[in-house]
N, C-alpha and C positions, 0 to 999 in steps of 0.2 A: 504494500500500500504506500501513496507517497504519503513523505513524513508527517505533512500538515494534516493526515487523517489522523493519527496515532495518538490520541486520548492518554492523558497522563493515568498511569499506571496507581492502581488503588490497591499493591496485597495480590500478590497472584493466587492464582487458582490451586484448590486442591489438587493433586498428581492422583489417581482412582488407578492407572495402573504403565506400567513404564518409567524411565528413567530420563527426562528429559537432557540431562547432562550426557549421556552416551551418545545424542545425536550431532551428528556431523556440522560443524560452526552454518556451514549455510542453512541447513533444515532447522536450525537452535534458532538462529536468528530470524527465519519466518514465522517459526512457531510465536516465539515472545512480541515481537509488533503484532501481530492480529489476538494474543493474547490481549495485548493492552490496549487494541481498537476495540474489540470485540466483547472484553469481560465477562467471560464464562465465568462461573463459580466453579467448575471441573476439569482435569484435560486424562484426556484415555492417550493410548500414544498405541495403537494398534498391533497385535502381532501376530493375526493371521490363525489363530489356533480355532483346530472347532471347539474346546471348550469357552473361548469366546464368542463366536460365535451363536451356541444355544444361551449363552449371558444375554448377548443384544436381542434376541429372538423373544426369548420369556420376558424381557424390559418392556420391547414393542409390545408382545400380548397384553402385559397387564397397562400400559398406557391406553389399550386398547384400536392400538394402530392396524396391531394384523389380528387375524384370530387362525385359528391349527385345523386344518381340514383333516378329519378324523379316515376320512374316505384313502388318503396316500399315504404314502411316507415321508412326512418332515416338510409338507408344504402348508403354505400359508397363503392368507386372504387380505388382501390389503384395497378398503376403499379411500378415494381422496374427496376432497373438498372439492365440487362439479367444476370450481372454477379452477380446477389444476388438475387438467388431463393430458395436455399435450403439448409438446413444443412449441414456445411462442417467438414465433421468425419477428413478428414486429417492435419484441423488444429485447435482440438477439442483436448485439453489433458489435465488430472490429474495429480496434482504436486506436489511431495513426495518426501522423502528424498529419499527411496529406492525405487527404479523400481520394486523391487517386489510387494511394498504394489498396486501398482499400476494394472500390469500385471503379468503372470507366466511367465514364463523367458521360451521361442519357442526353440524346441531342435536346436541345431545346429544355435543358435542367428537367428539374422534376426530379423522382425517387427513385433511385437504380430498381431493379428485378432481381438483381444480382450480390445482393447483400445489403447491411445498414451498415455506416459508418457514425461513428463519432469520435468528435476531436480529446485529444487529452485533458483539456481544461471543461470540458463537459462532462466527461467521465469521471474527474476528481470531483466536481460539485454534485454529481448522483449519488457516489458512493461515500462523499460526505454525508449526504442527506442519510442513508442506508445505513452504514456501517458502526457506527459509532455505539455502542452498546449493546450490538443486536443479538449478543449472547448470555446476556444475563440471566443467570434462575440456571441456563442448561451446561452440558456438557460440550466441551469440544473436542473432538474425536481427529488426532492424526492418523490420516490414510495414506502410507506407503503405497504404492503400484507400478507394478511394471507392465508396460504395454508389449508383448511379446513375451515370448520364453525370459524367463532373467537370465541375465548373462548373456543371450546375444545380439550380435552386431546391429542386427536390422533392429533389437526392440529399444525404448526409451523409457524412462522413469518420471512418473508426477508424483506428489508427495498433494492430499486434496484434505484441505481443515475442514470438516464441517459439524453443525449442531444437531443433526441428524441422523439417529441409529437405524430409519429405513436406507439412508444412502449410504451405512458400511455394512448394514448386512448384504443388500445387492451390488455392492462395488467387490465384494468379496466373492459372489459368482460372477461378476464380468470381467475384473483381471482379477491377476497375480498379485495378490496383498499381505504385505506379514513382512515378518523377521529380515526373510529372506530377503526381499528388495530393498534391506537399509543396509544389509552385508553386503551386496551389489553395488547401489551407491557410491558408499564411500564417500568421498569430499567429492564425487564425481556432480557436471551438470540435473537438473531437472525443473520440471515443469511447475511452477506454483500453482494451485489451485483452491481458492478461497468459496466456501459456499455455506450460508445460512439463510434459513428457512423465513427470516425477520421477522418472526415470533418472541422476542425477549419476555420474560415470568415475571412477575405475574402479568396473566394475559389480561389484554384490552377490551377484549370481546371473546365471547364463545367459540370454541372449533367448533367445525362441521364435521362429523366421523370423525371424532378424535385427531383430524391431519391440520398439523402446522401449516401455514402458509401466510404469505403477505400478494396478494394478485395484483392491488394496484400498483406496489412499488418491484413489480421484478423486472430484475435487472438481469442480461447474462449478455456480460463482455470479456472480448478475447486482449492479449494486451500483446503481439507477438514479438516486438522489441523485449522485451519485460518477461516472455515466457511464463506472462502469467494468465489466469483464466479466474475471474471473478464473478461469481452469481449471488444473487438474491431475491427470493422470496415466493420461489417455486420449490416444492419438493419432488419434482414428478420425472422421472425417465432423464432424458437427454437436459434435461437443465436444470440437475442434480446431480447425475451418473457425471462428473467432469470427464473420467477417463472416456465417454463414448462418444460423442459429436464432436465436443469444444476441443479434444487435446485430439484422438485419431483420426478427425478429419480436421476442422479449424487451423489450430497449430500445426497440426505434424504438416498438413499440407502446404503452411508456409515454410517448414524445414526442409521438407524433400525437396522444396526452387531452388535452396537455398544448398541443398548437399547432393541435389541430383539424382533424387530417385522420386517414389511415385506415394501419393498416400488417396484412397479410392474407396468409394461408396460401393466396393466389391463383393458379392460372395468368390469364395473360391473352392472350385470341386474337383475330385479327381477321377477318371471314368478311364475304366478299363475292357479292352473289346473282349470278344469271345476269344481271340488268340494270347492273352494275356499278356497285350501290349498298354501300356498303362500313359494318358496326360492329362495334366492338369490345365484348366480351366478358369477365369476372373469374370465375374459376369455384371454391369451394373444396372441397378433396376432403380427408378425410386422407390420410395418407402411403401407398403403394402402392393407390391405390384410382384409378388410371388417369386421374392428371390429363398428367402427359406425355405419354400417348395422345391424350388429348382437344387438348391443347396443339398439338400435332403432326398434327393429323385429315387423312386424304388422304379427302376426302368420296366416297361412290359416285352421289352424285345430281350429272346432267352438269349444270355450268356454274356449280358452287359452286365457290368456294377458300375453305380457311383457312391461315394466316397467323399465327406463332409469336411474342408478345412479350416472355413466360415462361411458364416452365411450375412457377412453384414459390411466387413471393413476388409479393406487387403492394403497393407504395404508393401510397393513394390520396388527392386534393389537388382541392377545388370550387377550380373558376378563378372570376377576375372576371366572366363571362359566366354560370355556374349550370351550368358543365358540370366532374363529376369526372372528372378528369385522371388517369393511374396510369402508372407507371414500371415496369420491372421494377427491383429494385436490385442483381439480382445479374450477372454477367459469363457466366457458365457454365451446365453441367446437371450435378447432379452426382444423376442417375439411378438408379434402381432396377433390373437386369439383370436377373434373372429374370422372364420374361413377355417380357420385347422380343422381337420378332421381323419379318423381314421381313413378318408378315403384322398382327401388330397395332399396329406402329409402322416402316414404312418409312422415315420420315422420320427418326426416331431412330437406326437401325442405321445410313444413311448418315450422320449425325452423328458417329457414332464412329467412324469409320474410318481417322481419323487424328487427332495431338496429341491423344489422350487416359490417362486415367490410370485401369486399371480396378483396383480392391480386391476381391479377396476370391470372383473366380470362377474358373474350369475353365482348366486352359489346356491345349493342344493339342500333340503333338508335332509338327506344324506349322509350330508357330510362331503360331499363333493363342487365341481364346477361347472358351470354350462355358458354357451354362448351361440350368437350366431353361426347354423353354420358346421356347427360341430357333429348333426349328421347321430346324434345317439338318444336313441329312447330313454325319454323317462320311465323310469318303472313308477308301475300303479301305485298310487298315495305318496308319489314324493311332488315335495310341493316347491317354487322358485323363490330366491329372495336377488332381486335386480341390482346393480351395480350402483344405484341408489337407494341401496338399502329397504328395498321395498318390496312388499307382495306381487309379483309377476306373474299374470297367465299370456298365451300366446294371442292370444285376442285382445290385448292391453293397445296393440296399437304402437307400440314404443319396445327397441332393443333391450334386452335386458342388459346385455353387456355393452359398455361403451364401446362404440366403432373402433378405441383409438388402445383397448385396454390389452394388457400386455401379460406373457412370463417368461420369469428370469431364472434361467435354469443354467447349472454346470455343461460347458460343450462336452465335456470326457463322457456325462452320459448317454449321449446320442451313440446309437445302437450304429452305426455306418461314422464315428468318427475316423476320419484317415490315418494310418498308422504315423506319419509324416506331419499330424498337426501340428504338432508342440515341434518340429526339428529346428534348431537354430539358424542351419543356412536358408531357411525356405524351401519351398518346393519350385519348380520350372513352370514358366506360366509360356504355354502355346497359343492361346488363344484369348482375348477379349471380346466378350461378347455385351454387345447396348440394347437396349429395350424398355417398352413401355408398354402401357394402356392404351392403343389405337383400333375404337372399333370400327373404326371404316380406313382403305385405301392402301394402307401400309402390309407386306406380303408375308407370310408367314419367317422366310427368312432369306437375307442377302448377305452376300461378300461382299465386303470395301475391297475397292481396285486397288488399292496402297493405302501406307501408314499414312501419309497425309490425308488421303481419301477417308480414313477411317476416324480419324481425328475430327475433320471436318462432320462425319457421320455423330459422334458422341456432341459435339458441339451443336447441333441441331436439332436431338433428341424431344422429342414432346409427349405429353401421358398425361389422360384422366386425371384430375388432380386426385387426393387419396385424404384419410381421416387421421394421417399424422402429425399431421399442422393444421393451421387454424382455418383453411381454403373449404369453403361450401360450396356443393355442385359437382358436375361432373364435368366441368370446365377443362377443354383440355389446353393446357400448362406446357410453355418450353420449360424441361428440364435437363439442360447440357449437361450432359458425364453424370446424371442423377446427381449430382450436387451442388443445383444451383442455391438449396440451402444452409449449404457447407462451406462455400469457397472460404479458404483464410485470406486471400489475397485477389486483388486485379484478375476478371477470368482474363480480360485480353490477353496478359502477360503468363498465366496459366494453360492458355492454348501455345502458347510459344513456348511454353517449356515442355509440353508435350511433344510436341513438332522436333523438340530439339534432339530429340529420344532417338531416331534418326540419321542424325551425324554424330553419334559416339560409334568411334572406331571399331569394328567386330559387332557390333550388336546383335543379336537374331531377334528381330522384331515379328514377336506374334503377330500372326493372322486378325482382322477383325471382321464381326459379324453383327450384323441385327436383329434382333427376333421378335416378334409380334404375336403371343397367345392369342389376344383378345378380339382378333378382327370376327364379325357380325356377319350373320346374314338379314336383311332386313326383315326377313320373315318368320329366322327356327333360330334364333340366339346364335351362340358361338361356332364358326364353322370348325374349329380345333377342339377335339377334346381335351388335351392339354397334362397335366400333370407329369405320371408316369408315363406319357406316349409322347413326352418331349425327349425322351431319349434318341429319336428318329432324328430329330432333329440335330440331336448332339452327335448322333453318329455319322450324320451328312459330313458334318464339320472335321468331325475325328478322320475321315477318310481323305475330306479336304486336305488335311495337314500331310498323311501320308503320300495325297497325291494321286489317291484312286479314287475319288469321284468326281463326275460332272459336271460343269457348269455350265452358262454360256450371259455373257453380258446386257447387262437392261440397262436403263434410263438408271437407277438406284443403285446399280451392283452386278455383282457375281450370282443369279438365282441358281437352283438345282435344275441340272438338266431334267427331261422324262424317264423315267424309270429309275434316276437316280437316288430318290427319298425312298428307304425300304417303307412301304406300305400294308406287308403285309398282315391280313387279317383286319385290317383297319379302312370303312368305306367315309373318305371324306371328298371332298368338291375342290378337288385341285385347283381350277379354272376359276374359282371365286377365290381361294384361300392366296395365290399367287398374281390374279387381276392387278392390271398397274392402266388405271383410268389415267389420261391424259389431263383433263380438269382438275380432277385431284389433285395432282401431283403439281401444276401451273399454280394453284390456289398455296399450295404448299410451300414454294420455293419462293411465292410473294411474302408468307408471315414469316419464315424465315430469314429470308433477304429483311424485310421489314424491323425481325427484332433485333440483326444484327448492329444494322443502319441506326436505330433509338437506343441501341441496350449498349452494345460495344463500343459502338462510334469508332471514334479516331484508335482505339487500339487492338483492333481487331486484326491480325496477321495478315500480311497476303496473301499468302497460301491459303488461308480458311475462305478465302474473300475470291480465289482465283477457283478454288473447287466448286462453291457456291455457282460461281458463270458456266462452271462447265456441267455441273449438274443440269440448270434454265438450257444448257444451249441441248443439253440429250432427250429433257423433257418435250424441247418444242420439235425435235425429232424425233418423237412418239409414234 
């Protein structure tokens, strides 16, 4: 914090458990200034053990945060306060001297699409207003983390203070927390991250389901000069969890410009053919657009597997050899509920079934949890209680579970985890694949002509908007590389460092593809069935890479030649699923051309900007 926030110090906090003096001068010295901004009456100093862990568990029960679903093993129920369910992008921003470093400057002013910025002197006058006591009455808990395996190369360490025992019981399923990452450390670099729920004791007003929270004052800003990440007054997912958006995407993505590798709104999977040839896989999807599914694939074609290594984040890192290497860096899943089901993620439902932490869905007189979607019979006389805590029958009219509600479970559970997850050097990435929600126009799936081509492809990305942020409707949304709500830095200058990717000497630049599940018939719903029968689709690709299947070039891409997509046993409408309407595609290349021209402006590459021409000039060659 700068210094002018730092409140003269009144009597420090009881120590409840740890040694404050064993931590290393720089983590000593963040700890005491947000001690004495913040004024906790307690400090925990984290060390990863599960008999800590059931300590914070039984705390939250009897606070009455979560309660023990009798139905699994060791899972928990957690409702929040309505007003704190999801990611809030609009009070979500990067803090830079210059607005550029931040955003591209939108023609004709106005408010990028592409991130918020604010200036440093704005920032200190929020987190003035925020900070100054806003731990009094509770506990402040240090959270060690390593983002990656500890101890290797590709992963990094934050160290996140917060007043909130839901965000280190689920920080402790999403990374690597404990002992371990402060014996890693050492005097070494790490990430600040500061976060309190702005609840200080005694309260001012009543909770709502027992959850902390401040709505009107939340604040989450990244500080990437400062390596630090500051939130206030949400407790919820991504703007609490510091180690999952703010640090693996936000920051690390301003690091990887900055050290030359990749950090991406990835899953990453590993599929191996019926000849027990085995590669790995990066896919990015926005949020709820079924990268966990794909992540988790139980194929229908005999004698496939795939093979989980995330389903959320990838760090990516060219080895000495010209091969990109990727990490997951995070520990956990901390999933989307609505939609899982034993039928379109098997592998997922068995993930949860035990040590997990769900928010904000159904729960069952049972003893169990339900949700949209989830595809399993109530048994006779069990009754619903809604993620508003309320009596639910299916006739109510209304979700029981929030669209947006979530669980956070250990990735080592997952019954298809790759043997290769946790490996230090990473795994080999062959191929990236982009995709969205487009029910009309867009083909089931294409090859980019070239890395630049492909580049250009992620940059232009658009989807259904989703129930992860605060966007209503099914408004469909440019979302470049899926994280147009992630960028740490200028996308313009972010397309350029991908571009750059390129001209390092040796490289072996994966393939890139696009895939489209959702495309529509106007009359029978989805022309794709989709799930487990995306394996076809990945084997297209897997054959691509070897070089034995077909292609032939369109307006968009690389499509599969006839007979090239194994189809067996499967009757779908090729001729709709692969239709490349001339109009379409004209109407396309105008809102893209458009949001380049208002969004990116003057720093859009020329390359993105010369692929753009050539894509209009193949469309008008339809």
């Amino acid at each position: 914090m700068p210094p002018q926030l730092q409140s003269q110090k009144q009597g420090g906090p009881r120590v409840l458990q740890g040694d404050p003096s064993t931590l290393s001068p720089a983590v000593r010295e963040f700890v005491e200034a947000n001690v004495t901004l913040c004024q906790p009456d307690t400090l925990h100093i984290c060390d990863g053990s599960d008999e800590e862990n059931r300590t914070i568990l039984a705390q939250l029960e009897e606070q009455g945060v979560i309660k023990k679903l009798p139905k699994y093993n060791n899972c928990w129920l957690a409702r929040t306060d309505p007003r704190d369910v999801a990611r809030v992008e609009s009070r979500t921003v990067i803090v830079t001297r210059e607005q550029r470093d931040t955003v591209p400057t939108p023609l004709g002013g106005g408010v990028s699409q592409l991130g918020r910025w604010m200036s440093p002197e704005e920032f200190d006058k929020a987190a003035a207003q925020c900070f100054p006591g806003c731990m009094k009455g509770r506990t402040m808990y240090v959270i060690p983390f390593s983002m990656g395996p500890v101890g290797s190369a590709l992963s990094k360490i934050g160290v996140e203070l917060t007043d909130s025992p839901y965000v280190v019981a689920s920080m402790r399923v999403m990374t690597r927390m404990g002992k371990a990452v402060l014996a890693a450390l050492g005097s070494g670099e790490f990430v600040r991250c500061l976060h309190s729920v702005g609840c200080p004791l005694p309260l001012k007003r009543p909770l709502v389901n027992n959850w902390p929270c401040n709505p009107e004052q939340t604040l989450i800003a990244h500080i990437p000069e400062r390596r630090q990440i500051v939130s206030f007054g949400s407790g919820y997912g991504g703007n609490s969890l510091l180690g999952k958006k703010c640090f693996a995407l936000r920051i690390a993505s301003r690091l990887a410009k900055e050290e030359g590798w990749l950090a991406e709104h990835m899953l990453i999977l590993g599929i191996t053919n019926p000849a027990g040839q085995k590669k790995y896989m990066a896919a990015a999807f926005p949020s709820a657009c079924g990268k966990t599914n794909l992540a988790m694939l139980r194929p229908t074609l005999p004698g496939w597997k795939v093979e989980c290594v995330g389903d959320d984040i990838a760090w990516m890192k060219f080895d000495q050899q010209g091969n990109l290497r990727a990490i997951n860096p995070e520990n956990g899943f901390f999933g989307v509920a609505p939609g899982t089901s034993a039928k379109t993620n098997p592998n997922a439902m068995a993930t949860i079934a035990k040590n997990t932490i769900f928010t904000n869905v159904a729960e069952t007189s049972d003893g169990g949890v339900h949700w949209e979607g989830m595809d399993e019979e109530l048994a006779e006389g069990v009754s619903v209680t809604s993620w508003k805590n309320k009596s639910w029958k299916p006739e109510d009219g209304e979700p029981c579970a929030h669209p947006n509600s979530r669980f956070c479970s250990p990735a080592s559970q997952c019954p298809i985890i790759d043997p290769l997850w946790e490996s230090p050097e990473g795994v080999p990435i062959e191929a990236i694949i982009f995709g969205g929600r487009r029910p009309e126009g867009v083909p089931l799936v294409y090859e980019a002509f070239s890395w630049q081509h492909g580049v250009f492809v992620g940059a232009a990305m658009r989807s259904e908007a989703t129930a992860a942020a605060e966007h209503k409707g099914k408004v469909i949304m440019h979302d470049p590389f899926a994280m147009r709500p992630f960028f740490g830095y200028n996308f313009g200058q972010y397309l350029s460092h991908w571009l750059s990717m390129a001209e390092r000497p040796g490289a072996k630049l994966p393939k890139i593809f696009h895939v489209n599940w959702f495309r529509k018939s106007p009359s029978s719903g989805f022309l794709w069935p989709g799930f487990g029968e995306n394996i076809r689709v990945l084997d297209w690709m897997f054959r691509r890479l070897n070089g034995e299947a077909g292609a032939m070039p369109s307006a968009v891409g690389y499509l599969p030649c006839p007979h090239s997509l194994d189809l067996h046993g499967l009757s779908v409408d090729l001729d709709q699923l692969f239709a490349l309407d001339q109009d379409f595609w004209q109407k396309e290349v105008e809102e893209v051309e458009k949001y380049f021209h208002t969004q990116v402006n003057d720093d859009l590459p020329a390359e993105v900007a010369r692929q753009l021409e050539l894509l209009q000039r193949r469309v008008k060659q339809m």
